[in-house]
Steps between C-alpha positions, in 0.01 A plus 500: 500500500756397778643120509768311691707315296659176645763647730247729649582842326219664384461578161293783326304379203334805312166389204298667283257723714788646762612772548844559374745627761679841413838488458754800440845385359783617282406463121715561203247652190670570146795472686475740803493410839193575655230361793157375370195449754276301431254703633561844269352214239164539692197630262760561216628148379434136522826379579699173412697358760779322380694325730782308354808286658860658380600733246738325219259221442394410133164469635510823697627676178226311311223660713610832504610554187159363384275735719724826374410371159088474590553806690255718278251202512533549894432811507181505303340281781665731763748275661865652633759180470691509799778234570618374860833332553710424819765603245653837642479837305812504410493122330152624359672814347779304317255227369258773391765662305610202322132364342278792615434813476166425667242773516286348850678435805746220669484519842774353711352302827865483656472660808337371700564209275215393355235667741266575231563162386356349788220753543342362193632112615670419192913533733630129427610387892718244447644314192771605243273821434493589848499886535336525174153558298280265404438619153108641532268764325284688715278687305385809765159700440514879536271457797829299616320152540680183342311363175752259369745321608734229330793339629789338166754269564885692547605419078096583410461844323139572578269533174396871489259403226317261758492776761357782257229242435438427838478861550235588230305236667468590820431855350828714624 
């Protein structure tokens, strides 16, 4: 769904039932640098869509560290984790190195900045997180269509337990 926001710039709001744009960007996975598309997920995974402000935050650290932990439990219900952060690769590779290794991919939305960020409307336009995620979970069907989506506050680690619940329900 398309908006305009107060000073007239329209604003892309994605909800459960859309299709997800594809994106292609540079990924770091176990700690090599990579691309993932989103589309070579197509009729193989269900795919988690992390998007998350900065690297270096407790909270970012929090999540991620949390869904490598759970990764197994992922797996089982055929979800691929897959982080997003106007961070660039080479940030994401240092930060990775110091709490990770993490098994799914980060994907670095620098350049453009934060394009894929404001495909799926969650690019903060003005404010002190300008430039940066707002931090969301998309959850992405393999037929590619949106079937959850949940926006957390920038210090709120999302509740993986909550989403694999919501999951089973909705029968993914």
């Amino acid at each position: 769904m398309e908006t305009i926001d107060s000073r007239g710039v329209k604003r892309v709001s994605l909800e459960m039932g859309d299709v997800a744009p594809d994106f292609d960007l540079p990924a770091l996975i176990a700690g090599v640098k990579k691309r993932f598309r989103l589309s070579d997920e197509r009729g193989k995974n269900n795919v988690l869509l992390a998007f998350y402000p900065f690297n270096w935050e407790p909270a970012s650290e929090q999540q991620f560290t949390q869904y490598q932990a759970e990764r197994e439990s992922l797996q089982r219900l055929n979800i691929e984790t897959v982080g997003i952060c106007v961070d660039s690769i080479m940030n994401t590779t240092v930060w990775e190195r110091e709490i990770g290794p993490f098994d799914f991919p980060l994907c670095s939305d620098f350049w453009p900045h934060g394009a894929v960020a404001e495909k799926y409307g969650v690019l903060q336009p003005a404010g002190p997180l300008a430039g940066a995620a707002t931090r969301t979970n998309f959850l992405v069907d393999m037929n590619g269509v949106i079937v959850l989506r949940k926006l957390y506050g920038r210090e709120e680690v999302p509740d993986l337990k909550q989403t694999l619940e919501s999951l089973r329900r909705i029968g993914q």
